[in-house]
C-alpha positions as CSV (number, residue, x, y, z in Angstrom):
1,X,175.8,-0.9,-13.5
2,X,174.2,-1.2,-17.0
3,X,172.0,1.3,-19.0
4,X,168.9,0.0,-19.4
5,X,168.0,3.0,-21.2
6,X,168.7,6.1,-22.4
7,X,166.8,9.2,-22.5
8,X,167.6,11.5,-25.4
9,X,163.9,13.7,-25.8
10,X,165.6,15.8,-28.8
11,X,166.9,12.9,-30.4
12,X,163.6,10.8,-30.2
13,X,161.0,13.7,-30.9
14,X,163.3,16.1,-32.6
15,X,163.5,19.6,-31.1
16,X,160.8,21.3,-33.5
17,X,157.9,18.7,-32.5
18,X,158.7,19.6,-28.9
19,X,159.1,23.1,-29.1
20,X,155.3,22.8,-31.6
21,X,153.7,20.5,-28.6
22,X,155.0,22.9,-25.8
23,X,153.5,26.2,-27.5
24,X,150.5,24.1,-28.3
25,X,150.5,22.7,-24.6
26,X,151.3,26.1,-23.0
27,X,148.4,27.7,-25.4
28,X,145.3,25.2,-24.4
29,X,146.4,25.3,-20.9
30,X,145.7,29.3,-21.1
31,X,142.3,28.6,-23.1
32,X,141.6,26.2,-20.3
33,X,141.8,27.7,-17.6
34,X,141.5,31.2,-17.9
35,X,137.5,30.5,-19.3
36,X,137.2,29.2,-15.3
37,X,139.2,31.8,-14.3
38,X,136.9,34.7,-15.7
39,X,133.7,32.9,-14.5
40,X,134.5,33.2,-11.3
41,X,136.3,36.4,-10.9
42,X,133.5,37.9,-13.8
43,X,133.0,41.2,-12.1
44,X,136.2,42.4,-10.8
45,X,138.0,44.9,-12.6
46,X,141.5,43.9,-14.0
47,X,144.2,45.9,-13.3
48,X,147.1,46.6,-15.7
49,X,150.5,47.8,-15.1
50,X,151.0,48.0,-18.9
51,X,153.1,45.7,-21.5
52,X,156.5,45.8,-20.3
53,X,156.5,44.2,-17.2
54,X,154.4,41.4,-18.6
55,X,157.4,41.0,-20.7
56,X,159.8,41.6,-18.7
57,X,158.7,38.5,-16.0
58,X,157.8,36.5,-19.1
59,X,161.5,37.3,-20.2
60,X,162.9,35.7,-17.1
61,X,160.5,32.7,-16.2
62,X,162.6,30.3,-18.2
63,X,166.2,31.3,-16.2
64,X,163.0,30.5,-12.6
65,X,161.9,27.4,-14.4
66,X,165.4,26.4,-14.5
67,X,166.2,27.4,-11.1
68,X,163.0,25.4,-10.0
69,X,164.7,22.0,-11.4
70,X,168.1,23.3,-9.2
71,X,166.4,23.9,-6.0
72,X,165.0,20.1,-5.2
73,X,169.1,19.2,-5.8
74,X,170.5,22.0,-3.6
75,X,167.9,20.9,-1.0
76,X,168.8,17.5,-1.0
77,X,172.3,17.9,-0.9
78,X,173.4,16.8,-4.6
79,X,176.4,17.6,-6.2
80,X,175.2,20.3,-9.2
81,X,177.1,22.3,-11.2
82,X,175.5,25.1,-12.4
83,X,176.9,28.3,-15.0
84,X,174.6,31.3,-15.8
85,X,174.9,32.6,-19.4
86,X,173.0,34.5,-21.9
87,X,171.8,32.8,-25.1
88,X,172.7,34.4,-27.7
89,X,173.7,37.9,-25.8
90,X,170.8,38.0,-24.7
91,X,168.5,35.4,-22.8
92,X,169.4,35.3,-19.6
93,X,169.7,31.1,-18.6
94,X,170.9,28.7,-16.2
95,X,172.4,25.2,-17.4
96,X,173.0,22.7,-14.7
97,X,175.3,19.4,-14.4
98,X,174.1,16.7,-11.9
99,X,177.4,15.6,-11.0
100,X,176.2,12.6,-8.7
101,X,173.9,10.2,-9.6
102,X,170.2,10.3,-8.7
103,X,167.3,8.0,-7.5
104,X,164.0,7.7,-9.3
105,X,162.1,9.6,-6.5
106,X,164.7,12.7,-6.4
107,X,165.1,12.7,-10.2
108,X,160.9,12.5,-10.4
109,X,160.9,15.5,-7.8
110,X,163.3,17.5,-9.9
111,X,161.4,17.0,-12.7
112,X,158.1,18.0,-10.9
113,X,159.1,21.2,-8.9
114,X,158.5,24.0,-11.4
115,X,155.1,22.7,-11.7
116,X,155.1,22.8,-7.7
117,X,156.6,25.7,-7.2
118,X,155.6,27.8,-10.1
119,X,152.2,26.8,-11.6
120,X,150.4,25.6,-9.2
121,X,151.2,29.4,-7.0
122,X,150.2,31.1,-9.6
123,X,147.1,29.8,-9.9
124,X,146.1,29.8,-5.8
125,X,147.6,33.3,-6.2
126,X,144.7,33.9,-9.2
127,X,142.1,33.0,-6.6
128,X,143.7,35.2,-3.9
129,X,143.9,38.5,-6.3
130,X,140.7,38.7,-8.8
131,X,142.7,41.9,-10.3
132,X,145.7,39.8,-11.4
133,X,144.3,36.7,-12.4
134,X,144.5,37.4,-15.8
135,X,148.6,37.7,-15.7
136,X,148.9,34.8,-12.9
137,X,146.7,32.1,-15.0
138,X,149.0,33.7,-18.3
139,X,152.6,32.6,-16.3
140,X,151.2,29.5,-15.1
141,X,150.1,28.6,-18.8
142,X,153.4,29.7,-20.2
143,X,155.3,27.4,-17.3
144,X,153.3,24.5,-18.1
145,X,154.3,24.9,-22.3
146,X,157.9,25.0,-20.5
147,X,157.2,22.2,-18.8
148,X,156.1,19.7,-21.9
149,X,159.5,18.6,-22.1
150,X,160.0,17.6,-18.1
151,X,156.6,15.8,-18.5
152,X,158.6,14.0,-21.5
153,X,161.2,12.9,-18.9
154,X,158.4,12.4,-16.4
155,X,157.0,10.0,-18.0
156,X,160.1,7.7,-18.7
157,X,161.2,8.1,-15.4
158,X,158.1,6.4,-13.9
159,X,158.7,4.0,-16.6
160,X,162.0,3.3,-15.2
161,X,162.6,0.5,-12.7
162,X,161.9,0.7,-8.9
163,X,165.6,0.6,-7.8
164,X,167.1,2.4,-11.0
165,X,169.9,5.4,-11.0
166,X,169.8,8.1,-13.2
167,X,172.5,10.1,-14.2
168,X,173.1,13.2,-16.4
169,X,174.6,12.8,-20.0
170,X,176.2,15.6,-22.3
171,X,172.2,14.8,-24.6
172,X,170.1,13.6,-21.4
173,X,169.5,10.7,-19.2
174,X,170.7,7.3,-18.4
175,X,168.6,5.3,-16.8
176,X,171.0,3.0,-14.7
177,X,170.3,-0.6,-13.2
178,X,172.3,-2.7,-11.2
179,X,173.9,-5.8,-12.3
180,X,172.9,-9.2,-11.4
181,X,175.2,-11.0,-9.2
182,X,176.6,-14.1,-10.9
């Protein structure tokens, strides 16, 4: 096999430009779609359960976004390894090891499934319950800021050949080809 690329997101953006796009992303994706949001559901009264459990699941929707990118691997029977910590004592998080290697489609689901299985519920759930909507389109928002940097990947991934591997590294990807038969 030989690398035909490597995908290192911190190293090519720098971790302040992505963490500046993802609030940036995360805050026009609340402008644009909660002004929908409130012309449809105009009337309804919004209820509020107060500031602290808004925090509180806004506290732990980075550890779901994380288990998101786990549950596509656990489904299709990969090898991950997975420890729970908190960041800095506090911040609860998941970090995950791919220990196999992974085909373009499954590592384009993984990268996909929070946006599946996160945003786009919360925002069917913002039609279901007028009273909520204002919460559910604010944790959908939020997941897609989280999700700037999986788009990142996203995008290099489609890039990647049809018959490519990918495999984790200790910084992020390696796009994997195999070689040509002399």
């Amino acid at each position: 096999m030989n690398c035909w690329k490597t995908v290192d997101i911190n190293k090519e953006f720098g971790p302040n430009r992505i963490n500046l796009l993802s609030l940036l992303t995360g805050l026009m994706s609340f402008l644009i779609i909660y002004l929908p949001f409130s012309i449809i559901h105009g009337t309804h009264e919004l209820k509020d359960h107060g500031f602290v459990p808004l925090m509180m699941i806004l506290f732990l929707l980075p550890a779901m976004h994380r288990l998101m990118h786990i549950l596509p691997l656990v489904l299709l029977y990969k090898r991950v390894r997975v420890t729970f910590k908190f960041r800095k004592r506090f911040t609860p998080t998941f970090t995950y090891q791919c220990t196999s290697k992974l085909s373009k489609q499954t590592s384009i689901i993984m990268a996909l499934a929070p946006t599946f299985l996160i945003t786009m519920p919360a925002l069917m759930m913002s039609f279901i319950f007028p009273g909520y909507f204002a919460y559910l389109v604010l944790f959908a928002a939020v997941n897609i800021g989280l999700s700037f940097s999986d788009f990142l990947y996203l995008n290099q991934f489609a890039r990647a050949p049809r018959r490519c591997v990918i495999s984790n590294s200790k910084s992020g990807y390696d796009i994997l080809i195999q070689r040509p038969e002399l």
